[in-house]
Structure formats: C-alpha cells, structure tokens
DOKOL-263952 format. One record per residue (C-alpha): residue number from 1; residue in three letters; x, z, y. Coordinates in nm, 3 decimals, padded with zeros to 5 digits. Each point is the difference from the previous one (the first is absolute). Example, Ala and Ser with C-alpha at 12.3 -4.5 7.8 and 13.67 -1.06 7.14 Angstrom:
BEGIN
 num residu      px      pz      py
   1    ALA  01.230  00.780 -00.450
   2    SER  00.137 -00.066  00.344
//
This chain:
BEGIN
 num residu      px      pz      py
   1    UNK  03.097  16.719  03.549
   2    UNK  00.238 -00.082 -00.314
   3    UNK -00.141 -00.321 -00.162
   4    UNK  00.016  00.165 -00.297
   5    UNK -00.125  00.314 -00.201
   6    UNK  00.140  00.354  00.077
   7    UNK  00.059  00.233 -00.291
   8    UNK  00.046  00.379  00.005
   9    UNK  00.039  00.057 -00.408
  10    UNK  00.183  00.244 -00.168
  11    UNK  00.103  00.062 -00.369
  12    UNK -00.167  00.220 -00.224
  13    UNK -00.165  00.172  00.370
  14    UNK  00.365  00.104  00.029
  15    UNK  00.172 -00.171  00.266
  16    UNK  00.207 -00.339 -00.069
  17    UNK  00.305  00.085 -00.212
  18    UNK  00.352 -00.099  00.091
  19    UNK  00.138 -00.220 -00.264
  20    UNK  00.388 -00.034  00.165
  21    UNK  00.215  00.142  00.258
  22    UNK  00.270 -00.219  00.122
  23    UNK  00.233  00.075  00.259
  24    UNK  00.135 -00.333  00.186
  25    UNK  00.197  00.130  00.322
  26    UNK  00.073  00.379  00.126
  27    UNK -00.327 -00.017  00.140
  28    UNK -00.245 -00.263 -00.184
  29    UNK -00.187  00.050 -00.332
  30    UNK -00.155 -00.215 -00.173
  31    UNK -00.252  00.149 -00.172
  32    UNK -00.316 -00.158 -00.282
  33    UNK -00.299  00.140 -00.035
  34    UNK -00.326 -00.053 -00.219
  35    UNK -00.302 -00.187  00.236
  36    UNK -00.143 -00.264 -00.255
  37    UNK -00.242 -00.152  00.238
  38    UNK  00.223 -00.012  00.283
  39    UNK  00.252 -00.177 -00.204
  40    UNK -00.276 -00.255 -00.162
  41    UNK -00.069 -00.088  00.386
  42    UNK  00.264  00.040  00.262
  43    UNK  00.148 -00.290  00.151
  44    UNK  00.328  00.001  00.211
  45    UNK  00.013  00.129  00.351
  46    UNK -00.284  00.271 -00.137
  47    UNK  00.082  00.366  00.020
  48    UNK -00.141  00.312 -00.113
  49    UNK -00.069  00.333  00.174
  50    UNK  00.164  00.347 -00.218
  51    UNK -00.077  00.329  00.002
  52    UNK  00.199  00.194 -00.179
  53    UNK -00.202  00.333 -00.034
  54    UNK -00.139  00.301  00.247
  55    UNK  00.151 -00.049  00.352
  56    UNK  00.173 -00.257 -00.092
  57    UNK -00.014 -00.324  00.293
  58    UNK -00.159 -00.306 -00.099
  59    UNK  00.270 -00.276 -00.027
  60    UNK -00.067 -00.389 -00.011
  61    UNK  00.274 -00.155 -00.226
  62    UNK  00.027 -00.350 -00.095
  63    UNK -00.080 -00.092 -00.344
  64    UNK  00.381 -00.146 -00.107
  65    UNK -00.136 -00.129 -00.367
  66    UNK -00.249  00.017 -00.208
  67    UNK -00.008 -00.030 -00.417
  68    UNK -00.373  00.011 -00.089
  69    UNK  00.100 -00.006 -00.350
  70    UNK  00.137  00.339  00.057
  71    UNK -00.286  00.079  00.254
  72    UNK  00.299  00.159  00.232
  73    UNK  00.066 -00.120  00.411
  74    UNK  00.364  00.077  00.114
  75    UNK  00.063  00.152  00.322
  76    UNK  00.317  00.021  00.172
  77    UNK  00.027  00.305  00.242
  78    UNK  00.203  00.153  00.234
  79    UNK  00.057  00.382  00.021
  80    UNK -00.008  00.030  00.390
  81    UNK -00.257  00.302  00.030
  82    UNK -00.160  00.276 -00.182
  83    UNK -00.249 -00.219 -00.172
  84    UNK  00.201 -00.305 -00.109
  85    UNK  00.291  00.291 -00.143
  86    UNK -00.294  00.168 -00.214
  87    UNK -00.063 -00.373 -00.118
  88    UNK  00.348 -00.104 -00.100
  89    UNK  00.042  00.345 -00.149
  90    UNK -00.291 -00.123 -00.265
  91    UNK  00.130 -00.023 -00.328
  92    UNK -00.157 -00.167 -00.355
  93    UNK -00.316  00.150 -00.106
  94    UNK -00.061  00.145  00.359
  95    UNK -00.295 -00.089  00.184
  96    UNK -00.145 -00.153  00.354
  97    UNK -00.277  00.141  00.080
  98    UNK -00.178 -00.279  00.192
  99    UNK  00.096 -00.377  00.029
 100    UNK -00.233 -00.258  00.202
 101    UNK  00.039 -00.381  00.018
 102    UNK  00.088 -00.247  00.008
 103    UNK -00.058 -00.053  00.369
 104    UNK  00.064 -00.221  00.226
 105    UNK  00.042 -00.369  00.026
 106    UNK  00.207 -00.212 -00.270
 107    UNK  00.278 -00.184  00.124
 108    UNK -00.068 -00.377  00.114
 109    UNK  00.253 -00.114 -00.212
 110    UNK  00.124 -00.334  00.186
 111    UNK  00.209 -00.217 -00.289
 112    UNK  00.114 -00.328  00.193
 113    UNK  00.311 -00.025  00.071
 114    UNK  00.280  00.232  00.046
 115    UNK -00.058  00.362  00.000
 116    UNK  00.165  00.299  00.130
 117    UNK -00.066  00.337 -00.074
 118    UNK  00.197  00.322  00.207
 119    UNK -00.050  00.339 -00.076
 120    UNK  00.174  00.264  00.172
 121    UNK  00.012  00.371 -00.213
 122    UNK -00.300  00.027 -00.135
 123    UNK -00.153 -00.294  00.110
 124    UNK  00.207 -00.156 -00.292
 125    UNK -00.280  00.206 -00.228
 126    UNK -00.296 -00.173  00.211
 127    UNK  00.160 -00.398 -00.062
 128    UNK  00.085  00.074 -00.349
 129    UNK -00.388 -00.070 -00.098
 130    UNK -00.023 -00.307  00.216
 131    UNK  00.305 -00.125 -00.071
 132    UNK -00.115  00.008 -00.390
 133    UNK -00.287 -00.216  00.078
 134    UNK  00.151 -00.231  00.190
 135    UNK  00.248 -00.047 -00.253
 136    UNK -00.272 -00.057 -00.271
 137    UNK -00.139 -00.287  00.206
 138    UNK  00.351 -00.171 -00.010
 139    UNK  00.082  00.062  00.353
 140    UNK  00.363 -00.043  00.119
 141    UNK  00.101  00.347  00.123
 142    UNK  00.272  00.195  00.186
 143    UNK -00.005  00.385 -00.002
 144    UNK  00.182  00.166  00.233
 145    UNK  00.059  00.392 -00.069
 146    UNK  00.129  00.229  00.331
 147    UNK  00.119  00.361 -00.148
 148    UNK  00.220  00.243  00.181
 149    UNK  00.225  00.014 -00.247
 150    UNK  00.029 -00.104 -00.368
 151    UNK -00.140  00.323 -00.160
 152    UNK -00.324 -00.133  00.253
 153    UNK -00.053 -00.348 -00.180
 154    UNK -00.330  00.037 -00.139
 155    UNK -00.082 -00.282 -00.344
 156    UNK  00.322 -00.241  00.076
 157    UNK -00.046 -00.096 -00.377
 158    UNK -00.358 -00.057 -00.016
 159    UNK -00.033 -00.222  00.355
 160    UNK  00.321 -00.183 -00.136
 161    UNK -00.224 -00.116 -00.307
 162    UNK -00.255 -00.161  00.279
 163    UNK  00.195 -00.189  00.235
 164    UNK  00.300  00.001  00.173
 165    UNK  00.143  00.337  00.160
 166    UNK  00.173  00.081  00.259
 167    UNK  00.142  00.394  00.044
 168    UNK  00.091  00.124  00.296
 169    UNK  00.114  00.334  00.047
 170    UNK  00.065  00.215  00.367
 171    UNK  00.336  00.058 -00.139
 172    UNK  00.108 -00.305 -00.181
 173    UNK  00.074  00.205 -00.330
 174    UNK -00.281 -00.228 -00.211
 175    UNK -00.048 -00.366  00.098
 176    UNK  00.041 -00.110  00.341
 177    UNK  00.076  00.245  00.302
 178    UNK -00.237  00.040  00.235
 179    UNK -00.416 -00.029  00.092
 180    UNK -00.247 -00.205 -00.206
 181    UNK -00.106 -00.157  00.311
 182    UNK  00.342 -00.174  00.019
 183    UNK -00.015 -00.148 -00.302
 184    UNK -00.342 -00.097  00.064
 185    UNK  00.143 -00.232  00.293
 186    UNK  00.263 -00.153 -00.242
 187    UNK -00.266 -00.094 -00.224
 188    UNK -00.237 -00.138  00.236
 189    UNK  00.299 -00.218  00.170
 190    UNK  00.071 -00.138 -00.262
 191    UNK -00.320 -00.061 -00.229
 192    UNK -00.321 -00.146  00.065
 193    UNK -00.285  00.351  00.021
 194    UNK -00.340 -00.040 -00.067
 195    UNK -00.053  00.348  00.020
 196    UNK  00.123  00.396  00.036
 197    UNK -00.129  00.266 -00.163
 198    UNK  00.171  00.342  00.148
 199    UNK -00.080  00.370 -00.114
 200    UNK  00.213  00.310  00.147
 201    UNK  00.074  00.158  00.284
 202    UNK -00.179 -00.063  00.357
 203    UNK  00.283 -00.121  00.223
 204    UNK  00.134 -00.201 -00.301
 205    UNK -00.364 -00.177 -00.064
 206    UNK -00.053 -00.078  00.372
 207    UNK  00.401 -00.132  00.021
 208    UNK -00.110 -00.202 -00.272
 209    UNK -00.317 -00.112  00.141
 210    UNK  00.243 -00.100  00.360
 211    UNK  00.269 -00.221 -00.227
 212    UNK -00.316 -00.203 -00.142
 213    UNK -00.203 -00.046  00.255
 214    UNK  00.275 -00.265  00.192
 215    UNK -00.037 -00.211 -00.325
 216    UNK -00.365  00.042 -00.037
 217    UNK -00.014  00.118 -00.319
 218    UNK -00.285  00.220 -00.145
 219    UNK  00.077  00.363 -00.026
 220    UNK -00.182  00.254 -00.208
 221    UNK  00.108  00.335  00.058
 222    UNK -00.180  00.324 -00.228
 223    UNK -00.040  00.294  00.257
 224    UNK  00.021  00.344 -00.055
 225    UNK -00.200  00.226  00.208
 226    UNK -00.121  00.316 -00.045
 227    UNK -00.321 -00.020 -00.229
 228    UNK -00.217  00.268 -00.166
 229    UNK -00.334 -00.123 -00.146
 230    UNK  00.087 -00.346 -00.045
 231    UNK -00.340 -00.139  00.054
 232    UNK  00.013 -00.050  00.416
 233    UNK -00.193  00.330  00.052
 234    UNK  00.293  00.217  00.186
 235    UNK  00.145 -00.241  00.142
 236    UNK  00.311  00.103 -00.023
 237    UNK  00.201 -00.337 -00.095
 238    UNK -00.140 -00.190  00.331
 239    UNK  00.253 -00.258  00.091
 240    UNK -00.074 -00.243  00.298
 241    UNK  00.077 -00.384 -00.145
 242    UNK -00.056 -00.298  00.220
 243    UNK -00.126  00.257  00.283
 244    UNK -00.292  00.142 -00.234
 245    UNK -00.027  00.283 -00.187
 246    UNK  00.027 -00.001 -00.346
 247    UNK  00.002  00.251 -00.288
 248    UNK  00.314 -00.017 -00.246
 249    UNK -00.182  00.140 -00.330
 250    UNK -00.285 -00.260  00.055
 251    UNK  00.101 -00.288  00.182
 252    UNK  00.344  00.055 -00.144
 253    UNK  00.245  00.119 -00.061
 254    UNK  00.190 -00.386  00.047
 255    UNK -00.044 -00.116  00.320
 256    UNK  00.195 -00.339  00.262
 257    UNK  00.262  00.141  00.072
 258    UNK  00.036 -00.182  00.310
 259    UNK -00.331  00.201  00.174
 260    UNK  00.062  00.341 -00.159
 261    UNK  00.050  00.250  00.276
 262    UNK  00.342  00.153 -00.115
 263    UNK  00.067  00.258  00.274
 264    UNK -00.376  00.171 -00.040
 265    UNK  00.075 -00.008 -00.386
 266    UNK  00.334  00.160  00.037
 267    UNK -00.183  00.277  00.253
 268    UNK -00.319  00.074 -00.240
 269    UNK  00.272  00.073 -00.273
 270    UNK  00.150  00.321  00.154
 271    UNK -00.338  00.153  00.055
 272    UNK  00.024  00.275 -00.289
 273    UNK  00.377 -00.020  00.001
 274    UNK -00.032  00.396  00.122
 275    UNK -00.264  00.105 -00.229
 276    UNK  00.196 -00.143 -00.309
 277    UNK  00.322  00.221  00.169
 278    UNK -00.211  00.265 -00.075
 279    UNK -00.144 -00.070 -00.326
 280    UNK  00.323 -00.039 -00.107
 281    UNK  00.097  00.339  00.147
 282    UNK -00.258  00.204 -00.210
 283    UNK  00.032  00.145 -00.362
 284    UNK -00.260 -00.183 -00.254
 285    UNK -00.273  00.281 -00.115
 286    UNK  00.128  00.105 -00.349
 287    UNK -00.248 -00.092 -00.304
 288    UNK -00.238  00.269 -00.122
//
C-alpha cells in the first residue's frame, strides 16, 4: 500500500471544482482542480485515480503540480476515450465527482551526478514532477522531450526553466528531427550518467531501458498499465519485474527498467481496446 494517506474529499459535498482548463496540444489538457489535502501531501511520481461522474471509468492520472496555497493538484490528460473526452471537456466551476489519492510510491529521487530525464507524449506530463524535485535539490539535469510534431510538445517552457532540454520532434519541424531515444544516445556518449528517468510510451521506455543497460546506468521507468482501484485489489496493473509479479498502483508505478517485462506490458494494454471501441460508439444518456 501507498506510504501515505488516501483522501476521497470533496467541496461543499459537491464534487471537486475545476479551477482551469488549459489546452496544451490537439489532444492534451491540462486541467486544475480543488483537492486541498491531496495537494498538502503528494509527492512526485504519486498519482490520483478520477471519476468524473455516473458511468464514467475510473482513470489514474499523475499529479503534474501541486500549489497547496491554492489547495488545487494539476492534471494533464489526454482525450483518447469516452471518459478522458468528458474530462477535458470540464470547464471552470464544473465538478469531478470523485478523486482518490495520492497513490502509489514517490519517486526515489537519485541527485548525484548527472541526470537525464525522457519523456515521450505524455510521459513528458509524468517527468515534469520529478524533474521539479530534482531540480530543487540542485541536480544537474537534461530533459529530453519526443513529440510527433511541434503542436505535440507538451511544457517546453517550463522543463527549460529546470535543466537543459532537448526537443525532438518525428518530423523535425521543432528541435531536432527524429526519436528521443536518439538523442538519449548522444547524451549518454558524450556525458558522464548517473541516472535515467523515462516516462512514455512502452516500446520507447524499454528502447530506453536497452541503450542504458550497455553502460550500466540505473533506469527508472513509470509504467502505465491498466489500473482500476488503485489499492492492489483487481489486480489489474500486474507487471512481472525481475521475474516476479508486482502490482503497478502499489509497488509502483516506477519500476528498473532493466527487469520490467515490456512485451507482457505492451499485451495487457490492448485488453479493453474493443470495449472502449464501443464506448466510444454509443450516445451519452441525456440529463434529466
């Protein structure tokens, strides 16, 4: 279980409210939403699980920031199914029904040395928190951002502030052309890694994982299986690392790279890949 306290409060018995709407890439939103004791005691690498109302899946998203002055957690999503479109369609002063976290494990936040950090999409969303700490403990950083395209780059401006980025985009019309995991090689011929944190998609975490491991180099990755109750019970996020089973939302969700079992995590993810198809495919049930 989470080392720390879980929290399922609402405002006023009325849901938490939405305090901003931001969109950040055709497809990504970043939105903030009131959960003061979620943002008095997350830490990075934590995430939350959302409901948004009646039907609705239940969606683990990583907390991106916190301001506990505000008593708000930001959460970057992307619309890819029914649920995470009724999400990014919140605006201000609409509410989430149901919020629960923080859960999981903090981030091991490893400061000696040099650091690299390589998010892929939305993985970018997942490092932004951990690169923030790291950065606060005076650790030498490079971020490197992979994005389809330029419109894709998710918070260029606010990594840039933390260390030293690198943008890579598939079709060379921001930064450098090309994959993350290219740069990634540059960087780790020609500087001295202590460390690589890497957050995105599954064949670009384990190609990650396969440049390090040569140099012996810790790897963190931050998985992303399916999950529903976030407390181990379904058992849904079961990964095998280092040949044993673990549980993502528990034991996770950052793991060594270098034991994950990428090609069963790759596999698990297309279980519902029908049944959201169809969710997609029916009309929501019009309010009374």
């Amino acid at each position: 279980m989470s080392e720390f306290p879980q929290h399922k409060s609402r405002a006023a018995g009325a849901g938490f409210e939405v305090l901003a709407n931001v969109r950040l890439s055709p497809n990504v939103n970043r939105l903030e939403v009131i959960a003061t004791r979620i943002a008095q005691i997350r830490r990075p690498g934590q995430f939350v699980i959302v409901h948004v109302g009646p039907g609705a899946e239940r969606i683990p998203l990583t907390i991106a920031d916190a301001d506990e002055a505000r008593g708000s957690i930001t959460l970057i999503i992307q619309a890819v199914g029914k649920s995470t479109g009724e999400l990014v369609d919140l605006m201000p002063g609409q509410v989430i029904q149901d919020i629960v976290g923080p859960l999981g494990r903090p981030t091991e936040l490893i400061h000696e040395g040099r650091v690299v950090c390589v998010g892929g999409g939305l993985g970018t969303a997942v490092l932004y928190p951990i690169a923030q700490a790291l950065h606060g403990l005076g650790t030498p950083l490079t971020i490197i951002v992979g994005a389809r395209s330029k419109g894709w780059v998710l918070l260029a401006d606010e990594l840039a502030a933390l260390g030293d980025l690198v943008i890579c985009t598939d079709d060379g019309s921001r930064g450098q052309p090309g994959l993350a995991t290219a740069a990634l090689a540059d960087v780790l011929r020609a500087d001295q890694v202590s460390v690589v944190y890497a957050a995105g998609p599954v064949l670009m975490m384990r190609a990650v994982a396969d440049l390090t491991r040569p140099f012996g180099i810790r790897t963190i990755v931050s998985l992303n299986p399916i999950m529903v109750d976030g407390t181990g019970m379904c058992g849904g996020c079961r990964v095998t690392v280092g040949g044993q089973m673990r549980f993502a939302c528990v034991d996770g969700p950052e793991f060594d790279g270098h034991e994950v079992d990428f090609d069963e995590l790759a596999d698990r993810l297309t279980t519902y890949r029908v049944h959201e198809r169809e969710a997609l495919a029916r009309p929501t049930p019009a309010e009374p």
